[in-house]
C-alpha distance (Angstrom), angle and dihedral (degrees) to the residues before:
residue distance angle dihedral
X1 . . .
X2 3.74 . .
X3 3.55 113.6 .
X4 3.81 85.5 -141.7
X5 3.69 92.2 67.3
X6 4.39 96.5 31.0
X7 3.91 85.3 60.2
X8 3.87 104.7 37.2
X9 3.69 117.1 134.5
X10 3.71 114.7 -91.1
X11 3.75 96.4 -178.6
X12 3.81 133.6 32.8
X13 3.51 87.8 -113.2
X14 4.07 94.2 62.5
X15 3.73 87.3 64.0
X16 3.73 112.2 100.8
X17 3.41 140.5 -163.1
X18 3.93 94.4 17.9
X19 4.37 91.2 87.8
X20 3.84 88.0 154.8
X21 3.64 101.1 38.8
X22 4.15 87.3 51.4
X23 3.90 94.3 47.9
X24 3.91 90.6 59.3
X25 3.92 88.8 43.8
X26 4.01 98.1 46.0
X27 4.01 79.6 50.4
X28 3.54 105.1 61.1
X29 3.97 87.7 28.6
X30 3.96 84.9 58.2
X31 3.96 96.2 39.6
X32 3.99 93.4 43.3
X33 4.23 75.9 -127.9
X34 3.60 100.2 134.6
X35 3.96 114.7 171.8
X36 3.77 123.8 -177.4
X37 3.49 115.3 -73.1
X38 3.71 139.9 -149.5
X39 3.97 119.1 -168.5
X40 3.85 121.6 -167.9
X41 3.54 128.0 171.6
X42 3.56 145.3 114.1
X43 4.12 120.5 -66.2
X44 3.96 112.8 -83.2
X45 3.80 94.0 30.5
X46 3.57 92.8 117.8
X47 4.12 95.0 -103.7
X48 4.12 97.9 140.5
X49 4.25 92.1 41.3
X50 3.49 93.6 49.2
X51 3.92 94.0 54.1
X52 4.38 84.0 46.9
X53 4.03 93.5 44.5
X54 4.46 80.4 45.1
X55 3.82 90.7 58.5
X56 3.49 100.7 35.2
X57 3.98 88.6 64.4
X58 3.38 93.7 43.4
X59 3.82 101.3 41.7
X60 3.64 99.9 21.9
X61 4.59 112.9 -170.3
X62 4.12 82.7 -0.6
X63 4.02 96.5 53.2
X64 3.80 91.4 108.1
X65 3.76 94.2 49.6
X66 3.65 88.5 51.6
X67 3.55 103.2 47.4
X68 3.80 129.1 65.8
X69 4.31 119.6 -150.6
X70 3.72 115.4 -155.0
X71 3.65 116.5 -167.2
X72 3.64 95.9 -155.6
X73 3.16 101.7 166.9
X74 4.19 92.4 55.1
X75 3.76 89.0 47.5
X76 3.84 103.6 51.5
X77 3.93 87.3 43.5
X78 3.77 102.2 43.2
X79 3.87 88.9 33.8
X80 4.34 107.8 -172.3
X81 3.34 92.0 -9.9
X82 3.70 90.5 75.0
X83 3.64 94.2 41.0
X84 4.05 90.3 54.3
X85 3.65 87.5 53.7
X86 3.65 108.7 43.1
X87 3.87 108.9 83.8
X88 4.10 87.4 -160.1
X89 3.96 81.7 77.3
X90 3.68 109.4 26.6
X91 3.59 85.9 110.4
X92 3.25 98.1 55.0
X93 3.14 113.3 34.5
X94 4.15 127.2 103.3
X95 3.51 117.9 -141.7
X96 4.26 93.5 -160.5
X97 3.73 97.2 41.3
X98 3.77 119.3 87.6
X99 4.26 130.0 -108.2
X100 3.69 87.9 -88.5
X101 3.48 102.8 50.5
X102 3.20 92.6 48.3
X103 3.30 97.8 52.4
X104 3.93 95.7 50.8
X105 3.55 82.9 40.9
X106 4.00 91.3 63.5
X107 4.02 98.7 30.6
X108 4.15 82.7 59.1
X109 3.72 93.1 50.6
X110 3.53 91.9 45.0
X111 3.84 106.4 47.2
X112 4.01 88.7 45.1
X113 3.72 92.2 59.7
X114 4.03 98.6 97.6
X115 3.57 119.2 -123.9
X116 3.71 120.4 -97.5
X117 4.09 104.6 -109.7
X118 3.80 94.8 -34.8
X119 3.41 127.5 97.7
X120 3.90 92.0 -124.6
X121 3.88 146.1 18.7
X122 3.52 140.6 -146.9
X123 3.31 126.2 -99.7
X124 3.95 98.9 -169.3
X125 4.41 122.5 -166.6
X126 3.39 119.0 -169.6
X127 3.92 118.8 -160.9
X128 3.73 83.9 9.8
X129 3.76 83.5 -178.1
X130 3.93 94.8 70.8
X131 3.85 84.6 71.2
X132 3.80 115.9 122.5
X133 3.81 108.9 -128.5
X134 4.21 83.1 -117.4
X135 4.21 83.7 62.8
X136 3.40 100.1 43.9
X137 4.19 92.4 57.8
X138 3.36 89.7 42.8
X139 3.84 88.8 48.4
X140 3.81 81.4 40.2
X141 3.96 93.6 63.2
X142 4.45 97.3 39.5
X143 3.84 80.5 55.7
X144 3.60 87.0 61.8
X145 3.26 104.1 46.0
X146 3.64 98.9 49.2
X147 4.02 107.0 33.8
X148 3.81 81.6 127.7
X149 3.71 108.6 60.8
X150 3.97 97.0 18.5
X151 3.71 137.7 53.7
X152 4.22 121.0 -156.1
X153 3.78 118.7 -145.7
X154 3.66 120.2 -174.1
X155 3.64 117.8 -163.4
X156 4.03 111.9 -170.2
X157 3.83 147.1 146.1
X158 3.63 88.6 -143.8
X159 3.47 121.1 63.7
X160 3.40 102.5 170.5
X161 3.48 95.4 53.8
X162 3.86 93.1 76.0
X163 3.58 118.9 82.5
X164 3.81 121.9 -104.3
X165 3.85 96.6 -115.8
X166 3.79 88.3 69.8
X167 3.93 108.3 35.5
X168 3.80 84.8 48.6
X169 4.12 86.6 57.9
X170 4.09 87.2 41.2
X171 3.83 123.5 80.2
X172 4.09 107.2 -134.2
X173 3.62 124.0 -119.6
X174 3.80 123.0 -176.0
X175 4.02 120.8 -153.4
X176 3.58 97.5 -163.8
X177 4.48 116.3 -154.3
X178 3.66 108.3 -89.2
X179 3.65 123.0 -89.6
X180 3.77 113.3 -113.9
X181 3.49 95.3 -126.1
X182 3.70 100.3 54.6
X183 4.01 97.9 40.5
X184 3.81 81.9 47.0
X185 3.86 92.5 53.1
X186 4.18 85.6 37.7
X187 4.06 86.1 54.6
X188 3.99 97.4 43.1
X189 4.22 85.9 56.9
X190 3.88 92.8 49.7
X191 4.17 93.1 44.4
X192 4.23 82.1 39.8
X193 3.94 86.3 60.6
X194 3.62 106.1 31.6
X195 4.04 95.3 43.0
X196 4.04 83.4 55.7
X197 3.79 113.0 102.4
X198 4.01 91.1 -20.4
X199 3.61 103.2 95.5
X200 3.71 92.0 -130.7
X201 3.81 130.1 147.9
X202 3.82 101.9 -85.8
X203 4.04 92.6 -145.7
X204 4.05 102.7 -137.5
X205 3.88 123.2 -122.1
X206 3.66 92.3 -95.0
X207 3.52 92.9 51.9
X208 3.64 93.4 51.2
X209 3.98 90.9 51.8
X210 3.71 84.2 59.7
X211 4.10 94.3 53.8
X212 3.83 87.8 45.0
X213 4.22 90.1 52.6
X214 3.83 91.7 49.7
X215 3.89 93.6 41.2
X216 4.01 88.6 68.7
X217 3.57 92.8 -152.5
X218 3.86 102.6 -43.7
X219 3.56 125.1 118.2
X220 3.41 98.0 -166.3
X221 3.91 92.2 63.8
X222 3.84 90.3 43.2
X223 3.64 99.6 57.0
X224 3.88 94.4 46.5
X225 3.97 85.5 49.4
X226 4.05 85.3 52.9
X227 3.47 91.5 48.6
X228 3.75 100.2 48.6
X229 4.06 86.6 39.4
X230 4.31 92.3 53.2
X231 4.07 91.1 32.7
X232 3.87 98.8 46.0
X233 4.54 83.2 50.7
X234 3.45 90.0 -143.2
X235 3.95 142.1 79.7
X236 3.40 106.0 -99.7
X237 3.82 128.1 -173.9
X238 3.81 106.4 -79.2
X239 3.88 94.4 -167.1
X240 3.88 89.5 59.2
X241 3.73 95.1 41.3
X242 3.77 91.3 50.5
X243 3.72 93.4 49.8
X244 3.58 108.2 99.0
X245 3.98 141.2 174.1
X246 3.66 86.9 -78.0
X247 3.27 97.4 58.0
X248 3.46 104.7 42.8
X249 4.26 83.6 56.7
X250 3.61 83.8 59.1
X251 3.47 98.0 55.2
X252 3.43 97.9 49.7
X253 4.01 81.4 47.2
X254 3.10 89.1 67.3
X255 3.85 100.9 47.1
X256 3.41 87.8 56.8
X257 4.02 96.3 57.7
X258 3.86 85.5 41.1
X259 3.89 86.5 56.9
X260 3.74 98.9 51.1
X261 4.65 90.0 -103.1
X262 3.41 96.0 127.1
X263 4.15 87.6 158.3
X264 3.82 84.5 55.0
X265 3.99 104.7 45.1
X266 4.09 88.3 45.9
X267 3.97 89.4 49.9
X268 4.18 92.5 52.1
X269 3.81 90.0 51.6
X270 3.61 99.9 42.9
X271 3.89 88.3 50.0
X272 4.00 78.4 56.7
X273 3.78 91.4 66.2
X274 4.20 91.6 31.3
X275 3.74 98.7 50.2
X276 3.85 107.4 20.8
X277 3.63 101.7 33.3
X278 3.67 97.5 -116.5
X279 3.54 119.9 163.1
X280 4.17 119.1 -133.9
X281 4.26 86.4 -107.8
X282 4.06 86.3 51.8
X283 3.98 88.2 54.9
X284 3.36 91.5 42.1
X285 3.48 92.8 56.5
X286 3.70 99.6 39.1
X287 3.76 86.0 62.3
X288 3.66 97.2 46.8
X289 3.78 78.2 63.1
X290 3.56 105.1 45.8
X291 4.04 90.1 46.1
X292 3.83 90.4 48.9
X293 3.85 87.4 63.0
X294 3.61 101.1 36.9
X295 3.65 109.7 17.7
X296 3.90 124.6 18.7
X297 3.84 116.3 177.9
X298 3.42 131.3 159.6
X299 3.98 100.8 -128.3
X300 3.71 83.7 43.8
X301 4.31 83.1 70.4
X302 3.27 90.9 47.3
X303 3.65 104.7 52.1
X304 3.88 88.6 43.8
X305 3.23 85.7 56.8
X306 3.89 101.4 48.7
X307 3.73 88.8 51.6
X308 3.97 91.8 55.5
X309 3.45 87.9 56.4
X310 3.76 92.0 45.7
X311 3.60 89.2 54.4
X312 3.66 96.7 53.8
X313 3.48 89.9 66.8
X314 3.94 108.6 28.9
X315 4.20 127.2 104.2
X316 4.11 84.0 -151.9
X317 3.94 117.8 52.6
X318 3.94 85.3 176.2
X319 3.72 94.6 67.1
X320 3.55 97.2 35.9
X321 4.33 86.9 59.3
X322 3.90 88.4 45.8
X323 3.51 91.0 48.8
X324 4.41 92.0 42.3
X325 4.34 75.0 52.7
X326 3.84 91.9 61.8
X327 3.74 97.4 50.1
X328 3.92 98.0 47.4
X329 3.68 88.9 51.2
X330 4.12 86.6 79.8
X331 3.76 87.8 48.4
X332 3.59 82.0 65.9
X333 3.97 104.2 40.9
């Protein structure tokens, strides 16, 4: 069993290193006052089990049958094809009509089902950011029309990618990256318990340090490094084992730009936000790293910088990476 899944929060309370986040949610979870919500952060902040430890207090045994999960990113990306498979919307679904209709089609059905005792359900969306600006309106307009029986939560890593009509109708909640010391506390319980009577490698403290450095702030990735590091009985190479897809796009980002393909290098790290649901800071960052092992220049800080800033304040996180691609290309001329 993954250890991700054997020690996922069950209550808000099991959640750590969001205290802020948690106080608003134990609120409205206590009041039955549930507003809608928008939740941004980074992966492996604890976005989705916060929404699942939110409806289990309000719902209780009937939280699944009162709360809807759209995997938005897997529908926009997979298009029909998902639809045709996924028996949750054989029923539904409309072989001649396009994507969007369907889609309307299926948010309709769903948010007119009534709750089951409650006075509202959940209407949950996952990488909310891999909704086409023709979705979101028409999201936009159900939300509207049924404020009173149903409540929208949008979880993303890109907040600026959804349209102002429907983050001004959203309450914002930030999941900040977790702090070393608690997912390093967090880590030492799990190895505590799973090194007891198991025979496993116990992983010593400095070892653990190194898994919280190369998790970047998400839990997620450090427990599945501390599993493979205990499992496996050995030290392995923590560099290697942290590298993932993601990061080998970047790197070959960057030997684009180095090579004069700007086209190229700005196509790789879009398909970082496209495919993997990065957002533009995530890229950002994952460069930072791969140019700190490779490539370290002191304009290269400084342009990373600028485009953080950029992105702060931007409506399109696409053109501000394509435009971050343009200025590094000096760096490397």
């Amino acid at each position: 069993m993954l250890w991700t899944e054997k020690y996922r929060p069950q209550t808000l309370e099991d959640i750590i290193g969001q205290e802020q986040v948690i106080s608003h949610l134990t609120l409205f979870a206590q009041t039955g006052s549930v507003p809608h919500l928008m939740l941004t952060g980074q992966h492996g902040t604890g976005k989705t089990s916060a929404i699942e430890c939110l409806a289990k207090h309000l719902y209780g045994e009937n939280w699944q049958m009162n709360t809807s999960i759209f995997q938005t990113a897997d529908l926009f990306l997979q298009g029909k094809t998902y639809l045709e498979q996924d028996e949750r919307y054989a029923h539904l679904y409309q072989k001649q009509a396009s994507l969007l209709t369907n889609f309307k089609y299926i948010i309709k059905s769903y948010s007119a089902m009534r709750p089951l005792d409650a006075e509202f359900k959940l209407m949950v969306f996952e990488d909310a950011h891999t909704l086409s600006r023709e979705a979101q309106q028409a999201l936009r307009r159900i939300m509207e029309r049924t404020s009173s029986t149903c409540r929208f939560i949008l979880s993303t890593t890109t907040p600026s990618a959804i349209i102002p009509a429907i983050s001004s109708r959203c309450l914002p909640l930030f999941f900040v990256p977790i702090e070393s010391g608690v997912m390093q506390q967090h880590l030492t319980a799990i190895r505590d318990n799973e090194s007891r009577g198991y025979g496993m490698h116990p992983c010593d403290r400095d070892h653990l340090e190194l898994i919280v450095q190369a998790s970047r702030g998400d839990l997620r990735r450090a427990i599945m490094l501390l599993q493979l590091e205990m499992r496996s009985g050995k030290k392995g190479n923590l560099a290697a084992m942290a590298q993932s897809e993601t990061g080998n796009i970047t790197a070959a980002a960057l030997v684009a730009v180095r090579g004069g393909d700007i086209r190229t290098a700005a196509n790789k790290l879009e398909s970082l936000m496209i495919e993997y649901g990065l957002s533009a800071r995530e890229v950002l960052s994952e460069m930072r790293i791969t140019a700190r092992r490779e490539y370290n220049h002191p304009k290269f800080v400084i342009e990373l910088a600028d485009a953080d800033i950029r992105i702060g304040h931007c409506n399109n996180e696409f053109v501000q990476i394509e435009s971050f691609i343009a200025e590094i290309r000096d760096v490397f001329t």
